[in-house]
C-alpha positions in Angstrom: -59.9 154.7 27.5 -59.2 151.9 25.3 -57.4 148.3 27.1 -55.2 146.6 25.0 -55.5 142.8 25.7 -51.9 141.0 25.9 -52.0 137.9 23.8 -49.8 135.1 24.7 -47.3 133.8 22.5 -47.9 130.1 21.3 -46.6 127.2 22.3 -45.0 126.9 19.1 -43.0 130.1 19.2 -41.8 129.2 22.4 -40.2 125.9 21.4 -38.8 127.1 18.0 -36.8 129.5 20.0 -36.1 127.2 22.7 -34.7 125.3 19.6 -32.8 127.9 18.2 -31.2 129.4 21.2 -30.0 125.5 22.4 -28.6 125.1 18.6 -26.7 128.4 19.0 -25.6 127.2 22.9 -23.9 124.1 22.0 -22.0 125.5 18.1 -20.9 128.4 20.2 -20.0 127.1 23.9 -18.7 124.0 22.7 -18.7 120.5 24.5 -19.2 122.2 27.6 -22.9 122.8 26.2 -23.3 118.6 26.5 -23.9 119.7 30.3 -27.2 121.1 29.7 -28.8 117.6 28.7 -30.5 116.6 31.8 -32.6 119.8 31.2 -34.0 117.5 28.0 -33.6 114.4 29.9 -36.2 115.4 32.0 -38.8 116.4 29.8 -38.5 112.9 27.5 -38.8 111.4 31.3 -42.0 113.7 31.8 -43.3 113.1 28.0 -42.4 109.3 29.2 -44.2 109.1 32.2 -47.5 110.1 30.5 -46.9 107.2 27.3 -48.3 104.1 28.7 -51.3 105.6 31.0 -52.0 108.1 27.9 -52.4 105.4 25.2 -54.4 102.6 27.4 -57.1 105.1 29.2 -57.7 107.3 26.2 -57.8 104.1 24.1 -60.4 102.6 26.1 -62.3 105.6 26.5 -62.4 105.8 22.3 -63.7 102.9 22.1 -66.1 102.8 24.5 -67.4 106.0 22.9 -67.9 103.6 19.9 -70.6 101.9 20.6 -71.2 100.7 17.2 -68.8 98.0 16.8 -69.2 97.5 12.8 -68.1 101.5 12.5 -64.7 100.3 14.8 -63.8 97.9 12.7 -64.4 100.0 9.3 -62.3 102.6 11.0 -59.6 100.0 12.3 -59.4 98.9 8.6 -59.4 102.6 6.7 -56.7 103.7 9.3 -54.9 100.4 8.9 -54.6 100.9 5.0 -54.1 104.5 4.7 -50.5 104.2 6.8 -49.7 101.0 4.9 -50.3 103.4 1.2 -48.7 106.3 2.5 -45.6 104.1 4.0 -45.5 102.9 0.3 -45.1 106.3 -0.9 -43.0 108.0 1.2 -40.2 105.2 0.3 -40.8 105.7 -3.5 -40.4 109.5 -2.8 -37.0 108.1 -1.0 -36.1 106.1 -3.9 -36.3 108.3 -6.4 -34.5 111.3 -4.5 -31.5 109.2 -3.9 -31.8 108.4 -7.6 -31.5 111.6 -8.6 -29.4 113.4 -6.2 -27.4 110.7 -6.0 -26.0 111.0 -2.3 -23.6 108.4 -2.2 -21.6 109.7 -4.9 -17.8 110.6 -4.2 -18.4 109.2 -0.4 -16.0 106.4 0.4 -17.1 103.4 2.9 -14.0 101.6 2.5 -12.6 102.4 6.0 -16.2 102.1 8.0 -16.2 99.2 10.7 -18.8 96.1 10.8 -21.6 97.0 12.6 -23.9 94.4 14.2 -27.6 95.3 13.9 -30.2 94.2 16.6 -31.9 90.8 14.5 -35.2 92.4 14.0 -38.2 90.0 14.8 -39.8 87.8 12.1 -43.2 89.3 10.9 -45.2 86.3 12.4 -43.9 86.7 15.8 -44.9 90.4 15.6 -48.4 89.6 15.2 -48.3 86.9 17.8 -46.6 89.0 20.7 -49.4 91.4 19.9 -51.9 89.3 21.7 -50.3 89.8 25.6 -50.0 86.8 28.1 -50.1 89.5 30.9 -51.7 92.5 31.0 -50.4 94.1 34.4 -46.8 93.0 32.6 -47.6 94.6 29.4 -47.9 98.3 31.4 -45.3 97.9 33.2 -42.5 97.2 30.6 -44.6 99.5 28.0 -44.9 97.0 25.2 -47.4 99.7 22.6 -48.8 96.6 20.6 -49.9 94.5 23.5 -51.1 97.6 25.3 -53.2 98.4 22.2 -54.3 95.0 21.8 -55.6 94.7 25.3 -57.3 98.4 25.2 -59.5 96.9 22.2 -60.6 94.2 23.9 -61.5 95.9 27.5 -63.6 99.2 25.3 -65.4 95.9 23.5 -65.9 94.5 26.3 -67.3 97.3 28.1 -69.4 98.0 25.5 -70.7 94.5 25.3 -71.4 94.4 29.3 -74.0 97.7 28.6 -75.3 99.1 31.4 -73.7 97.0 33.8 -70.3 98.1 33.0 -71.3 101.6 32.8 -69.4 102.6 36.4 -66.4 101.1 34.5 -66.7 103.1 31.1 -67.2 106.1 33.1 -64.1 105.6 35.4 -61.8 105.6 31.9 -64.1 108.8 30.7 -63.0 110.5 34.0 -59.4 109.0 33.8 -58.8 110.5 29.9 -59.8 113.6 31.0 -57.2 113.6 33.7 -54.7 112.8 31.4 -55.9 115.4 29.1 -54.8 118.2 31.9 -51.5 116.3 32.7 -50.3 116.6 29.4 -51.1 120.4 29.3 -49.1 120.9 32.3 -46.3 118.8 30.6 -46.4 120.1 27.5 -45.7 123.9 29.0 -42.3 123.0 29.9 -41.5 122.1 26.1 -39.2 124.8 25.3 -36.9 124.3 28.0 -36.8 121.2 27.7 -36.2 121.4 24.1 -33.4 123.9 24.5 -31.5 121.0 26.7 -31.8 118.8 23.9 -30.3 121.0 20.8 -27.9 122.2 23.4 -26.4 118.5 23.8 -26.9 117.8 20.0 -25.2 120.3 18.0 -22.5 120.4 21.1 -22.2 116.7 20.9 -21.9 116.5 16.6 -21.0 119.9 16.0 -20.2 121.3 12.4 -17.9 119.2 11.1 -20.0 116.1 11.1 -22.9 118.1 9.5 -20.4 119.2 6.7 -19.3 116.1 6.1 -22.6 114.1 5.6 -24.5 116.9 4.1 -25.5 116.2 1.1 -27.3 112.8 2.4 -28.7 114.9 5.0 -29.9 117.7 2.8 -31.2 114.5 0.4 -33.8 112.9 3.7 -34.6 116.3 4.4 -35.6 117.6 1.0 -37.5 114.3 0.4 -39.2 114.4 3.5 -40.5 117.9 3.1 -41.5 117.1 -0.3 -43.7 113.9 1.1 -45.2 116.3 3.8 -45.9 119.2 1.1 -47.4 117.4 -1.9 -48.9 114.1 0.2 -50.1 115.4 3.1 -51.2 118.6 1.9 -52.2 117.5 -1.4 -54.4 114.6 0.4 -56.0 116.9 2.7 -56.4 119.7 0.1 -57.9 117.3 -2.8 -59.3 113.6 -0.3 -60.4 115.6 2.4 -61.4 119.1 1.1 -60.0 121.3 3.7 -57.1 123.8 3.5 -53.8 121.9 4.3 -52.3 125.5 6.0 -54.7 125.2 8.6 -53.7 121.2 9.6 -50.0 122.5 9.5 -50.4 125.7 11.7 -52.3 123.7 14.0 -50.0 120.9 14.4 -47.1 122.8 14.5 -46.4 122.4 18.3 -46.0 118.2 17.8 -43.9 118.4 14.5 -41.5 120.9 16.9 -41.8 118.0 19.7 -40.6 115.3 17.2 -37.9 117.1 15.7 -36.0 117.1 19.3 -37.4 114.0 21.0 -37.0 111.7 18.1 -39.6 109.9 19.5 -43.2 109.1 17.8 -44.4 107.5 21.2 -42.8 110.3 23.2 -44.1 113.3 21.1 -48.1 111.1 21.2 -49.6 113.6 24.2 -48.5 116.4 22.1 -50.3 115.5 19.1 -53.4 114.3 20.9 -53.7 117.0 22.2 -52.8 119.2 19.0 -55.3 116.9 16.7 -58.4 117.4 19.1 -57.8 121.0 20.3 -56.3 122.7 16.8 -57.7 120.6 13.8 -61.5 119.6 15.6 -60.4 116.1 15.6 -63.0 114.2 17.9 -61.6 112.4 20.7 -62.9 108.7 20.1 -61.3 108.9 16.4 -57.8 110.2 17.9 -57.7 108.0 20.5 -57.8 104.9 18.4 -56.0 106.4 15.4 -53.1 108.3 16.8 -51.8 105.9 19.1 -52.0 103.0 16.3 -49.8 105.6 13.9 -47.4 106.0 16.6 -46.7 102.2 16.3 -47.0 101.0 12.9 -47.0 104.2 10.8 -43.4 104.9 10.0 -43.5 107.2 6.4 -40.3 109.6 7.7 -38.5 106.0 8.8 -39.6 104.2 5.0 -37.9 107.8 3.5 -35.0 107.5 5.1 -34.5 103.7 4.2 -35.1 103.9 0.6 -32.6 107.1 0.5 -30.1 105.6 3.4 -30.1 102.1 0.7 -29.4 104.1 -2.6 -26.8 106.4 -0.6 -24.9 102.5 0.8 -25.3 101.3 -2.9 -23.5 104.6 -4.2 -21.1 104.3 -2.2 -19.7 101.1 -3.3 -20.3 101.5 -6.5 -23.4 98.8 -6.5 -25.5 99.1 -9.3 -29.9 98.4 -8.4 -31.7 96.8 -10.9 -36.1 97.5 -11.1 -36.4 94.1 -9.0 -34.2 95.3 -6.1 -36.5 98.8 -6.0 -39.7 96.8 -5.8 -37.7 94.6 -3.1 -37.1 97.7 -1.1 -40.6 99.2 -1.3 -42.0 96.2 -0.1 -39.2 95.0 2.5 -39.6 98.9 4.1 -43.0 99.3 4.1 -43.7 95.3 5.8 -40.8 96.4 8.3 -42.4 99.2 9.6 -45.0 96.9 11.2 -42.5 94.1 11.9 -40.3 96.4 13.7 -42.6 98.4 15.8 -41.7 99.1 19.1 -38.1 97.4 19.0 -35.7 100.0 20.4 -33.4 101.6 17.5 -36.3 100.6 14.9 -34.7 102.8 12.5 -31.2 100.9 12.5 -33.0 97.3 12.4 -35.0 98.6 9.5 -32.4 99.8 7.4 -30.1 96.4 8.2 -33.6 94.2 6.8 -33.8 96.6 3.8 -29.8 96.4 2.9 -30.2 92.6 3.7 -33.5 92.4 1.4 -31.3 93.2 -2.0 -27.9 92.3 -1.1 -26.4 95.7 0.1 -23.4 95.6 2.9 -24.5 95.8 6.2 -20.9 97.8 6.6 -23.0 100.8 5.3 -24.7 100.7 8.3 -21.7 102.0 10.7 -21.4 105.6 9.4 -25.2 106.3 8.8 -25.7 105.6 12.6 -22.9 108.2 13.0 -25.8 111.0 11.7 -28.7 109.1 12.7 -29.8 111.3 15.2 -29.7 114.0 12.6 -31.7 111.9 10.4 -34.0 110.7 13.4 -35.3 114.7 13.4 -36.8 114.5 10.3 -38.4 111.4 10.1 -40.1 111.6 13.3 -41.0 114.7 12.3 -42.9 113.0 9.2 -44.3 109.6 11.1 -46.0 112.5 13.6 -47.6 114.6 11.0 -48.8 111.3 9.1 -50.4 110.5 12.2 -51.8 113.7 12.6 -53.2 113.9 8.5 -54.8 109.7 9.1 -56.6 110.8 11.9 -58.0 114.0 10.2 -59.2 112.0 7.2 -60.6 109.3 9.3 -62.7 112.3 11.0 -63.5 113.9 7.6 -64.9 110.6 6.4 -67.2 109.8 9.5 -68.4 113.0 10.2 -66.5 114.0 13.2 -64.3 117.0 12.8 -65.5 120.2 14.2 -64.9 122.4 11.3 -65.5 125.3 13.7 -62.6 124.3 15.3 -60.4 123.7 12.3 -61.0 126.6 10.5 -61.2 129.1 13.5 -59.6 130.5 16.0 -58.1 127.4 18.2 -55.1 129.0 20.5 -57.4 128.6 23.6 -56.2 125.1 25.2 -59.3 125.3 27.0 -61.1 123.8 24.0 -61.9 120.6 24.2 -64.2 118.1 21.7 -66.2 115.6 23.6 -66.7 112.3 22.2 -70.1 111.8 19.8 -70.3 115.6 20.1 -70.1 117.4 16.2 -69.3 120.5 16.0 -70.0 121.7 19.4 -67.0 123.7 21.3 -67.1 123.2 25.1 -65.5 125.8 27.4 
């Protein structure tokens, strides 16, 4: 008598067809479909609730697991560098598709209104707010850099105390752990939630508006598969030696989170959890990296700039000379730290970028009409650059479980301890 064991579908599946189904809802019921939001509402409120806790426990808790300061600050500054590079290529990659697909061609921005962009903040104040006046204040109003900030300091801290501070080390250990199981219990309503979401979408923008702002659509999309095919894969196939179809199967689940929350912050449980259970990824390494990428690392957000800036320049007949392209590679890849965290980052970057080389801000008005569109993909991107920095930061110091990678990882039971290599625990 043979059993046949029943294999449960992955989270993955369950979420692409939540997708699917909500995009077929709201083309086919109509506005009516716009009803179903508050079924996505609640799950960004849910994926919300676990941000702030989520990044300032697990934070601590990496670095306390670090106990060798000097091999903190050589991963702070190898993270740190790699999002700045890869920033600086994804807006190249930008460039050159609007270039060549030329996306603003036979689109007409004479009759768009003036639209006044948020004044993003100066670069120096940036760094300066980083450094919080008050902590408690910090939490509440979720401010990601000062939260950061202030994690660092408390896991030095702690580790500088030793053995006197041990109770406290212990009390974040226990804590990330909790949040751990929170966000598996979270997580699990993902493809309901993400149902409510393309349910509201397509009902809310419909076909028409795809049709008509297609071609720049299909132009950030192309591009931005293109920059997660040959970078990311090609990094992690030829930098870090490991097949690139196992880091996209197993990330798969926060790339589908992205797409409908738009949200790099929002999506961060998801790809913790995805990074340390799927790809081996140790905890210490994607504590510290992952929520550091969900603030400053903004490749999909750089794409979209350089082709949102050739698509204005099309349209009104501009022509760009070299100067203005090295203008926007550096204006867009500075900006993505300069706006972190400012709400509608995507909007203040692309006003600094058209600002930066002389482009109307007037351009701005109907790309925010398909912004939300555009948001899919490039929070798609900044998630699954976050995911490929924290797996070559693990490569390089020796802690990815490569049993884990390369195996067999749909158990969410899995879990990789911090300082523990290669060692699954049940």
């Amino acid at each position: 008598m043979s059993t046949m064991t029943k294999q449960k579908m992955p989270l993955w599946q369950k979420i692409f067809i939540g997708l699917i189904l909500g995009l077929a809802t709201g083309l086919i019921v109509g506005e009516s479909a716009a009803a179903l939001k508050p079924i996505g509402t609640l799950f960004i409120n849910l994926i919300k609730m676990l941000i702030v806790p989520l990044i300032f426990v697990t934070l601590v808790s990496g670095i306390v697991a670090m106990e060798d300061l000097k091999k903190m600050r050589r991963i702070g500054m190898k993270t740190f560098a790699i999002y700045l590079l890869t920033t600086a290529v994804a807006i190249t990659i930008g460039i050159t598709f609007g270039i060549i697909f030329e996306p603003g061609a036979g689109i007409s921005l004479e009759g768009a209104k003036a639209m006044t962009a948020k004044e993003a903040p100066a670069l120096v104040d940036t760094f300066l707010n980083i450094v919080t006046k008050n902590p408690i204040a910090s939490l509440t109003n979720g401010n990601v850099l000062q939260i950061i900030f202030f994690a660092i300091m408390l896991g030095v801290s702690i580790n500088l105390a030793g053995e006197k501070a041990k109770p406290v080390a212990d009390f974040f250990n226990g804590f990330s752990e909790a949040m751990f199981k929170m966000t598996h219990i979270i997580i699990s309503y993902a493809p309901i939630g993400v149902f409510g979401l393309m349910a509201w979408v397509s009902a809310t923008y419909g076909i028409d508006l795809l049709m008509s702002l297609g071609k720049v659509i299909l132009v950030v999309y192309a591009a931005c598969i293109v920059h997660v095919i040959i970078t990311f894969g090609g990094t992690i196939a030829f930098v870090a030696r490991l097949n690139p179809l196992k880091f996209f199967k197993g990330i798969v689940s926060a790339q589908s989170v992205a797409f409908t929350t738009t949200s790099s912050s929002g999506t961060l449980p998801v790809t913790t959890d995805n990074v340390v259970n799927n790809l081996g990824v140790s905890k210490p390494i994607s504590s510290f990296v992952l929520p550091l990428g969900a603030t400053i690392n903004m490749d999909g957000t750089a794409l979209y700039q350089g082709v949102c800036a050739i698509f204005v320049a099309q349209a009104y007949g501009i022509d760009l000379t070299m100067a203005d392209y090295g203008t926007l590679i550096l204006t867009a890849t500075l900006a993505s730290i300069g706006t972190a965290g400012v709400p509608g980052g995507g909007l203040i970057m692309l006003s600094m970028v058209l600002t930066s080389i002389g482009l109307p801000l007037e351009g701005i008005a109907i790309i925010a009409g398909i912004d939300r569109i555009l948001d899919m993909a490039r929070t798609t991107v900044n998630v699954t650059g976050d995911a490929m920095v924290s797996l070559l930061i693990a490569k390089g110091e020796n802690e990815l479980n490569t049993v884990i990678y390369n195996g067999d990882n749909s158990s969410n039971s899995i879990s990789l301890e911090p300082n523990e290599k290669n060692t699954i625990k049940i």
